[in-house]
C-alpha positions in Angstrom: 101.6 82.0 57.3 104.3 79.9 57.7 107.8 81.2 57.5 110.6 79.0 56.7 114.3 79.1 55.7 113.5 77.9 52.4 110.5 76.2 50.8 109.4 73.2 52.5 109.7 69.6 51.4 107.6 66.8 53.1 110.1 64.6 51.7 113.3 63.2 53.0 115.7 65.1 52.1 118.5 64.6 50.1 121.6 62.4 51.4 125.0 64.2 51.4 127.5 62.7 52.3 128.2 61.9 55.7 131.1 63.6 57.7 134.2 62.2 59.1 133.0 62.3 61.9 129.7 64.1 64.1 129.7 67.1 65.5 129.6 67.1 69.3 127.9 69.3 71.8 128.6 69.4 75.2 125.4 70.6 77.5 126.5 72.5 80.4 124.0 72.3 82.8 123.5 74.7 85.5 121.8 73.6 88.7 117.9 74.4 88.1 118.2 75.4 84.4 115.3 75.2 82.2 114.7 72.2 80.9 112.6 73.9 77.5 115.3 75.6 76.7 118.0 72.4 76.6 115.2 70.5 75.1 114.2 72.7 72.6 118.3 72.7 71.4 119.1 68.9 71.9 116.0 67.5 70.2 116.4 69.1 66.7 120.1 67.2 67.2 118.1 64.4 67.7 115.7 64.7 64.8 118.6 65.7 62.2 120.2 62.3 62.6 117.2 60.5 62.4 115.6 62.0 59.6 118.8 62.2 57.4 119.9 58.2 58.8 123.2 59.3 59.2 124.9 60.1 62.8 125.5 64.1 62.2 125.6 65.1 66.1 126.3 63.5 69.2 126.1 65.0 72.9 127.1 65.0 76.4 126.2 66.6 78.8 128.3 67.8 81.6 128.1 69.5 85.3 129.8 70.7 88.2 129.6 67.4 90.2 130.0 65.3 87.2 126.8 62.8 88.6 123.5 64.7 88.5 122.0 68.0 88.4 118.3 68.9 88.9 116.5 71.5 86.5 114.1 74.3 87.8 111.3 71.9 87.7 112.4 69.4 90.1 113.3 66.5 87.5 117.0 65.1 87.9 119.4 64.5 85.0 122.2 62.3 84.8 125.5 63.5 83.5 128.0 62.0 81.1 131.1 63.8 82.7 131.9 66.9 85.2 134.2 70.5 84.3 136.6 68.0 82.5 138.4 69.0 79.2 136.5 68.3 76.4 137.6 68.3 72.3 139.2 71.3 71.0 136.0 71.5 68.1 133.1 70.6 70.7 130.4 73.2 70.6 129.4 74.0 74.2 126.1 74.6 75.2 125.6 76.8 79.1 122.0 75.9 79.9 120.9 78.4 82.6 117.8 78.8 84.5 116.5 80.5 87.9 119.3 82.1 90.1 121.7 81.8 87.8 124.1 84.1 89.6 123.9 81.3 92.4 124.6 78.7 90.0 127.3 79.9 88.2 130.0 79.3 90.2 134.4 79.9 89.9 134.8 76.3 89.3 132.1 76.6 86.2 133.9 80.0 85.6 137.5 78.9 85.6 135.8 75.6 83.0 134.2 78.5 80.1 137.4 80.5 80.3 139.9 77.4 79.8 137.9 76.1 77.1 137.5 79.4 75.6 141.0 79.7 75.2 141.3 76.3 73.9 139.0 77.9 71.0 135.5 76.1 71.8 132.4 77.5 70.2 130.3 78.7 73.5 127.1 79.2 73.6 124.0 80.6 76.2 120.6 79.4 76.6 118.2 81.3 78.2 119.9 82.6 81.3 123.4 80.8 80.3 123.8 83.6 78.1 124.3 85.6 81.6 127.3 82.9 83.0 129.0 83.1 79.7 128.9 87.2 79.7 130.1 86.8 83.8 133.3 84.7 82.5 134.0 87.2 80.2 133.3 85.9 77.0 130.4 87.8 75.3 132.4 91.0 75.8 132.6 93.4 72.7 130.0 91.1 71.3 126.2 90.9 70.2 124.2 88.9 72.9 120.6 88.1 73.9 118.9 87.0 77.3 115.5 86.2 78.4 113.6 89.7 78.3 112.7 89.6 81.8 116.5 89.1 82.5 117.4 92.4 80.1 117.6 94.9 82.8 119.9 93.6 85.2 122.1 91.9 82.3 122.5 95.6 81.1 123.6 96.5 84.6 125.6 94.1 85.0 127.6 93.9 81.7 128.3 96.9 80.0 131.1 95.6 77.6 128.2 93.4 75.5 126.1 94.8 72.8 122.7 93.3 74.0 119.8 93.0 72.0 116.1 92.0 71.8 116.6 89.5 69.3 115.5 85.4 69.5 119.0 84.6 69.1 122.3 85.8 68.2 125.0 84.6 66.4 128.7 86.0 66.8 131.4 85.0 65.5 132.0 81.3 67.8 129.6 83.1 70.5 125.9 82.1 70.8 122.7 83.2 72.9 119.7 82.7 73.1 116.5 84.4 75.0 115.5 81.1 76.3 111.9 79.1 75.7 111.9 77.7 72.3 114.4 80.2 70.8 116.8 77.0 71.7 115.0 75.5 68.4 115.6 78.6 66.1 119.1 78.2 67.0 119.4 75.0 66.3 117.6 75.1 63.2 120.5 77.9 61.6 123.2 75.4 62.8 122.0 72.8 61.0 121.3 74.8 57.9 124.9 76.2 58.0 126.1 72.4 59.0 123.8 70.5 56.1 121.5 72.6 54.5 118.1 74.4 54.7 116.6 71.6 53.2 117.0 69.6 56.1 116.9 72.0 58.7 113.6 72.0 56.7 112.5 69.0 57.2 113.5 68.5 61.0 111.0 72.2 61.5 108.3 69.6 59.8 109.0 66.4 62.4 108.4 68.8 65.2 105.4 70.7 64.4 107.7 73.7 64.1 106.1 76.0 61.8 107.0 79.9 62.6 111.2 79.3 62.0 112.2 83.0 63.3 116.0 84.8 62.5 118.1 86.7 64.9 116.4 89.7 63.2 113.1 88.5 64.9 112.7 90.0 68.6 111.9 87.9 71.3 108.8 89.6 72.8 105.3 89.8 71.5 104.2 93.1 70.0 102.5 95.9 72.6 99.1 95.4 71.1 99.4 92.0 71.2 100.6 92.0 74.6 98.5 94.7 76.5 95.4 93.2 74.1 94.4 96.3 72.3 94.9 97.0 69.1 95.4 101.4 69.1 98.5 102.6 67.4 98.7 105.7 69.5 98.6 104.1 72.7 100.8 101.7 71.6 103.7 104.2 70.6 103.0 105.9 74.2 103.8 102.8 76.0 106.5 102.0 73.6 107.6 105.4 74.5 107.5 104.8 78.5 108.8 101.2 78.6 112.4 103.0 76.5 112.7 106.0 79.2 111.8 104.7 82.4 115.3 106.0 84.1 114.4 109.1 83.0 110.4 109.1 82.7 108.2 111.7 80.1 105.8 113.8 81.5 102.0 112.9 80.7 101.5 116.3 78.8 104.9 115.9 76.9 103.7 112.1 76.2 100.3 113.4 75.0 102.0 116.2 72.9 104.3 113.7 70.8 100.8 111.7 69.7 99.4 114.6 68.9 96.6 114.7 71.9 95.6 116.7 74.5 96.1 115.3 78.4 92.8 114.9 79.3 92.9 112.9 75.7 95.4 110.4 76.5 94.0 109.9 80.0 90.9 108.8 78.8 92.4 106.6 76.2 94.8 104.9 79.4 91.1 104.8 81.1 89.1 103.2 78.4 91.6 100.4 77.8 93.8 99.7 80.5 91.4 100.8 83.5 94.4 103.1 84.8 95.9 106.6 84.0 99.0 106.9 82.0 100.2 108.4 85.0 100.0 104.8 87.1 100.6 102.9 84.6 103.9 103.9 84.1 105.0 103.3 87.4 103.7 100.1 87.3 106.2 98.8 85.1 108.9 101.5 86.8 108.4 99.2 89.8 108.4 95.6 87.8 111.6 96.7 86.6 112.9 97.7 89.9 111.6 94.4 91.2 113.4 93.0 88.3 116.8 94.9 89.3 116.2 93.8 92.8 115.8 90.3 92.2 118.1 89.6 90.2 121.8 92.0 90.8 123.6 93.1 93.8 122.8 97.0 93.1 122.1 98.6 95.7 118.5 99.9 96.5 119.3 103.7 95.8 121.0 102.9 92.8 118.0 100.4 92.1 115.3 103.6 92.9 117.7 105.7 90.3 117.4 102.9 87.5 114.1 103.6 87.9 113.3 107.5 87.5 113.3 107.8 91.5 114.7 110.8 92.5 114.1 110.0 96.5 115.1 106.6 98.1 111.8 106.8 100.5 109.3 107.8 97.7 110.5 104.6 96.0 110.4 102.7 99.5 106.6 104.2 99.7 105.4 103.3 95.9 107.1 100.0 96.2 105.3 98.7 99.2 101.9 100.1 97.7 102.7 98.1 94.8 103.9 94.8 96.6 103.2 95.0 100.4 106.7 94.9 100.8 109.6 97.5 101.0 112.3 96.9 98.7 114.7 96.1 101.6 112.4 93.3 102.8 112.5 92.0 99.4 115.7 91.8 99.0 115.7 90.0 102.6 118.1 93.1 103.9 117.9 95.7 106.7 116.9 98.6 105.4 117.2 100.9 108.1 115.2 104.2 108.2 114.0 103.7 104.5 112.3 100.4 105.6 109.5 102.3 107.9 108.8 104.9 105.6 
């Protein structure tokens, strides 16, 4: 069913009076950012002028070089202007993608932080959420990122409040998980700019019909996601994926759902073709990989993160896993660790 911010009109909605003048946004694009996400959050600007026939928003969009930059699948943008200073009450926009860290450079740092201080509304989307915590702006604040990005954005920033929400909203701080969260955002700005009605209505012109709040988290449900609908092997995987620093013992897992071992390894057997024992350090090692890929931690540190008490036994599971030691991944030298 269809969940909206208000009950849906087909019609145009009503005219209110136009504003002074539009409110800008200014798209910081990353080098290889996602182009979903900064489509998803310019084309409900788009929409909301058309449908209402007045000029509500306008946008530029802005990058280190000031010429072009490319997004993460291959296509080129041009720019409107480089890290110059922009209007004290533009909105701006970071629009992050892969290697983020890479992209987000001092010169784009030095740019977030002056225009902070100038008192500009910032905002993340997708992995731009991760520049704008690096520059120091998210700090004592709520903030979301992409869920594969979660583990090494709570590594790396322990002064912001993350969450697992679509989007946030705080205070002049925004983020967004990335994909079409970018519209859900957009969608609450222009409610709060011009009403529900035609926040509404621009939902309609796109084909947009599950409008989620920041209360909605970004991931699908574990039933929906491992494809089996079984409450109690749901709330043991819920219960793995929240201690995997610290991991639960099969019997101690089986004890909380009220089964016996043997129980819950046949249940991990009938549905997922694996023990409860494997798959749990299945996703201990995609979120080392995760932690590898994506910060500078080192590899023990990495192996702790993870419930590995023993940098070789990590070294050993993770080339089992990946037919590749977590040194090589990382494109280090690993030393001794590397031939275990």
């Amino acid at each position: 069913m269809h969940k909206s911010l208000t009950a849906r009109s087909s019609s145009r909605p009503t005219r209110r009076p136009a504003p002074e003048k539009p409110r800008r946004f200014v798209f910081l694009l990353l080098d290889r950012f996602t182009m979903m996400s900064f489509a998803g959050a310019i084309e409900p600007l788009r929409l909301a002028n058309r449908v209402s026939g007045q000029s509500l928003y306008e946008w530029k969009l802005a990058g280190e070089n000031g010429t072009e930059v490319r997004c993460s699948n291959g296509t080129r943008m041009r720019l409107d202007l480089g890290l110059d200073e922009i209007l004290r009450d533009d909105t701006v926009m970071v629009c992050g993608g892969v290697d983020v860290a890479e992209a987000t450079t001092r010169p784009v740092l030095n740019w977030l932080r002056r225009e902070a201080r100038r008192g500009a509304a910032i905002g993340g989307l997708c992995t731009g959420a991760w520049a704008v915590a690096r520059a120091g702006l998210l700090d004592g604040k709520r903030a979301t990122i992409h869920w594969e990005n979660q583990d090494s954005f709570l590594e790396e920033f322990d002064k912001v409040r993350l969450t697992k929400s679509v989007f946030v909203v705080d205070g002049n701080r925004m983020t967004t998980a990335g994909g079409t969260a970018s519209i859900d955002l957009m969608l609450r700005i222009i409610a709060q700019d011009h009403g529900e009605e035609l926040a509404n209505t621009v939902a309609d012109q796109m084909i947009y019909n599950s409008i989620r709040t920041d209360q909605d988290s970004q991931r699908l449900s574990i039933p929906t996601r491992i494809g089996v609908r079984h409450p109690k092997l749901a709330q043991v995987i819920g219960r793995m994926e929240a201690n995997l620093e610290d991991p639960i013992s099969p019997a101690k897992l089986a004890e909380e759902v009220a089964m016996s071992t043997r129980q819950l390894e046949r249940l991990f057997r009938r549905y997922l073709n694996r023990s409860p024992k494997r798959y749990y350090m299945e996703i201990r090692l995609q979120k080392a990989r995760n932690l590898l890929m994506q910060t500078e931690m080192s590899v023990i540190n990495v192996a702790l993160a993870c419930g590995f008490a023993s940098p070789s036994h990590f070294s050993k599971c993770y080339r089992a896993q990946y037919s590749t030691t977590p040194y090589r991944e990382r494109g280090t030298s690993g030393g001794a660790d590397d031939d275990d």
